[in-house]
C-alpha positions in Angstrom: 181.3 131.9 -7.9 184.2 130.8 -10.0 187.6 129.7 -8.2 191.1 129.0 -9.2 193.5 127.7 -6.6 196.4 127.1 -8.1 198.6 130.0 -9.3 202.0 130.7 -9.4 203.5 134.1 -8.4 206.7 135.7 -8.9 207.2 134.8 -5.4 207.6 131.2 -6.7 208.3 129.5 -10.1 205.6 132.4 -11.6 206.4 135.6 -13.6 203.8 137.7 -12.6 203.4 139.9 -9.6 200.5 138.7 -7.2 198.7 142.5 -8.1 198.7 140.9 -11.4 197.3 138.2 -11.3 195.1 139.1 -9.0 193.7 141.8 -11.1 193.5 139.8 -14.3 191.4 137.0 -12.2 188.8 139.2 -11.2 188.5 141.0 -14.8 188.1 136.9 -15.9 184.8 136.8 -13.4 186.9 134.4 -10.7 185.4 135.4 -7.0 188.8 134.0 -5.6 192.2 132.6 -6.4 194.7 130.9 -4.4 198.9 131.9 -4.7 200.4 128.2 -4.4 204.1 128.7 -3.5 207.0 127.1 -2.1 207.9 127.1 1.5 211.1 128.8 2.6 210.6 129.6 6.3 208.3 131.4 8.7 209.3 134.9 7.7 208.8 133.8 4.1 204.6 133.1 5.0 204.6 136.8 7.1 205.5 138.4 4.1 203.0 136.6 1.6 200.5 137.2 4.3 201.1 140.8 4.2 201.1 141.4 0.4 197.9 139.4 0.2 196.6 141.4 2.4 197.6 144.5 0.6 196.6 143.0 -2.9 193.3 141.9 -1.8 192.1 145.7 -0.3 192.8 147.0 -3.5 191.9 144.5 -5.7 188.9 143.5 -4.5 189.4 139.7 -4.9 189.3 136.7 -2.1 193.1 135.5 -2.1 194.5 132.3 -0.1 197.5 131.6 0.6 199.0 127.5 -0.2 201.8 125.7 -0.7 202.4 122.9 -2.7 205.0 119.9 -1.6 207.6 118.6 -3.8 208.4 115.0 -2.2 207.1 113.2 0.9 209.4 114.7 3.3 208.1 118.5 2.6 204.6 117.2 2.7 204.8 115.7 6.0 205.9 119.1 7.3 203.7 121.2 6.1 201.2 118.9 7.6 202.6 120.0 10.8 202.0 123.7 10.2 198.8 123.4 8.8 197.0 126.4 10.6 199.9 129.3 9.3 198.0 128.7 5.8 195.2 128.2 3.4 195.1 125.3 2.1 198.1 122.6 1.2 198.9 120.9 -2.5 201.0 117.9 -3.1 202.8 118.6 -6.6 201.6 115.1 -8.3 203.5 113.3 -10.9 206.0 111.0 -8.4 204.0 108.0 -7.9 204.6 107.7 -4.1 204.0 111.2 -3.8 200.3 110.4 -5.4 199.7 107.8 -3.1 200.5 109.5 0.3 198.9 112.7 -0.9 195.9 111.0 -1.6 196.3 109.1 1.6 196.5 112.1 3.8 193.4 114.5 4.8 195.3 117.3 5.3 196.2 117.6 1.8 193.7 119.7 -0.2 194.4 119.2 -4.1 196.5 116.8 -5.3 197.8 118.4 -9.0 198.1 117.1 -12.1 198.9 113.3 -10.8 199.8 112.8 -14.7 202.6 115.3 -14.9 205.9 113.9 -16.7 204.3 110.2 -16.7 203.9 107.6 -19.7 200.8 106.5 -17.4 198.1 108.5 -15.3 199.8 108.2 -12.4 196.8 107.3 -10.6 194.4 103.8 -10.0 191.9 102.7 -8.3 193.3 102.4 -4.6 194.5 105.7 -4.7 191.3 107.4 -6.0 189.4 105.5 -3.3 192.0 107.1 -0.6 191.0 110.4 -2.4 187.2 109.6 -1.7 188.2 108.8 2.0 190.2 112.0 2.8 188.3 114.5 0.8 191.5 115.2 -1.9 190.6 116.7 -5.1 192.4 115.4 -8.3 193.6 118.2 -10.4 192.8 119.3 -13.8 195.6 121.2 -13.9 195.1 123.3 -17.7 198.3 124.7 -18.0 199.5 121.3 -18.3 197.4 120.7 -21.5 198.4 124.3 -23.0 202.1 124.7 -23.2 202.6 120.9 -24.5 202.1 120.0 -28.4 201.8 117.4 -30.8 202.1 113.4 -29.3 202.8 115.1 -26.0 199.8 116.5 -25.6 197.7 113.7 -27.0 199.3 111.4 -24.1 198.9 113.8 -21.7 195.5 114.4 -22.7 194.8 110.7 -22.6 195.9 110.2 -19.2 193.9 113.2 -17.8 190.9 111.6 -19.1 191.8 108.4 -17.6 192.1 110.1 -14.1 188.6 111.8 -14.8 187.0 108.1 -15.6 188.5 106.9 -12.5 187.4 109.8 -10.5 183.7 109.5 -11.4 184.0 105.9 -10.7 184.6 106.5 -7.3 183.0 109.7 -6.8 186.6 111.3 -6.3 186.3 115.5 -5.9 187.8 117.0 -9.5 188.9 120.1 -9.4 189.8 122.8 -12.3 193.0 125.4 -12.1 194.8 127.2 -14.6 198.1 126.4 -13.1 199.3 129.7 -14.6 202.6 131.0 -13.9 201.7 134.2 -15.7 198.5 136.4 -15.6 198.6 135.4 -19.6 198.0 131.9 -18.8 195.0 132.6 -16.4 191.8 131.8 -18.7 188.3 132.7 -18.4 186.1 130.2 -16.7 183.8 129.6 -19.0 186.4 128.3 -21.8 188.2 126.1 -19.2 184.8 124.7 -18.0 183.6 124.1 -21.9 187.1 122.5 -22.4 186.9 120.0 -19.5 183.2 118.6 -20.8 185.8 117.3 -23.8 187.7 115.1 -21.1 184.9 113.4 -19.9 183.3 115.9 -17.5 179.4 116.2 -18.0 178.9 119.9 -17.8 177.1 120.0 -14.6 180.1 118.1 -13.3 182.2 120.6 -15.0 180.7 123.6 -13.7 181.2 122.1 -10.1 184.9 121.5 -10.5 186.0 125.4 -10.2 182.6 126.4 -8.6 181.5 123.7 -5.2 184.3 121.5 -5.2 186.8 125.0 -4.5 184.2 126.4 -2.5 183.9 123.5 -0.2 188.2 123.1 0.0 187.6 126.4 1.6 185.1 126.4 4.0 187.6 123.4 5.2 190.6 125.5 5.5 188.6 128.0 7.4 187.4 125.5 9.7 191.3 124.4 9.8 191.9 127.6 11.2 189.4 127.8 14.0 190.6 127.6 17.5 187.4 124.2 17.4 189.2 122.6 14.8 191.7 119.5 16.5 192.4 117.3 13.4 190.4 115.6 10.6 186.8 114.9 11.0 187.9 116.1 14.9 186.4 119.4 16.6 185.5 120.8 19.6 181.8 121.1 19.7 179.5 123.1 22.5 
């Protein structure tokens, strides 16, 4: 049961049209994808709800619904609103921004923590505050695809880095395409065989777009439930 959840659609920064890529990820064997996107406003969510809802009846495909922050101040609001969505990504790269997503259990998938950084953008405290609140470090592949030459090598290099650390701590790693385009969606298999050359064993790999997805969400379901009061908090009979 392969999952990638973290996609962009034309509704956001992506090119493609969420029939699109939608399509594309179920001819590439994916059981379910997620349509991270940017939030505008309420009536913005209604109408991604309702085209998901449209795309996944004729598609055929599970299809969630997140949105990734861009800086502290968006995170900490769509903390609030937790229960209008699927699940919630903090766009990694700003080092603060790293720390506090990693810091706070309502965030689901911290993405690519490396991105635009001479370092990894991630240490030891902050993986350990992953460990704590269940956040999965990205291995965000898009990343590693549209870069070249000494770029890539550093980029590369610091992925591998967050991987070590990671394992270390028994951090949740997680695989997405990233893709902007239903071009830049890959088959699971390749992105799987490409992580086991970052340091992934391929047990480990397999589990990063398999379990770790699948248990991010049976947690936003559980979110969603009328039970659910916080964190590690429910209403039990």
């Amino acid at each position: 049961m392969n999952y990638d959840l973290h996609i962009h659609s034309a509704f956001s920064e992506g090119e493609s049209s969420l029939e699109k890529l939608a399509s594309t990820a179920k001819a590439l064997g994916y059981k379910g994808i997620c349509f991270a996107e940017y939030y505008e406003g309420k009536n913005q969510i209604k109408k991604l709800q309702a085209e998901i809802k449209k795309v996944k009846q004729k598609i055929g495909i599970e299809i969630f619904l997140g949105f990734e922050a861009r800086s502290v101040k968006e995170l900490k609001f769509l903390e609030k609103i937790r229960r209008n969505f699927d699940i919630l990504l903090a766009r990694g790269g700003d080092l603060e921004l790293n720390r506090i997503a990693c810091e706070t259990p309502e965030v689901d998938i911290l993405t690519h923590p490396e991105y635009e950084r001479l370092d990894s953008g991630l240490d030891h405290v902050s993986v350990k505050l992953a460990v704590k609140n269940r956040v999965a470090i990205e291995v965000n592949f898009r990343e590693i695809l549209i870069s070249s030459k000494a770029t890539r090598s550093k980029i590369l290099a610091n992925i591998q880095n967050n991987i070590k650390l990671a394992k270390k701590f028994k951090a949740p790693i997680i695989l997405c395409s990233g893709a902007l385009s239903h071009f830049e969606l890959k088959d699971p298999n390749v992105i799987v065989s490409f992580a086991t050359q970052l340091g992934l064993e391929l047990k480990e790999s397999k589990d990063a777009i398999t379990k770790i997805p699948e248990s991010i969400i049976k947690q936003a379901k559980e979110r969603k439930s009328e039970k659910w009061i916080s964190p590690g908090v429910k209403i039990v009979k």
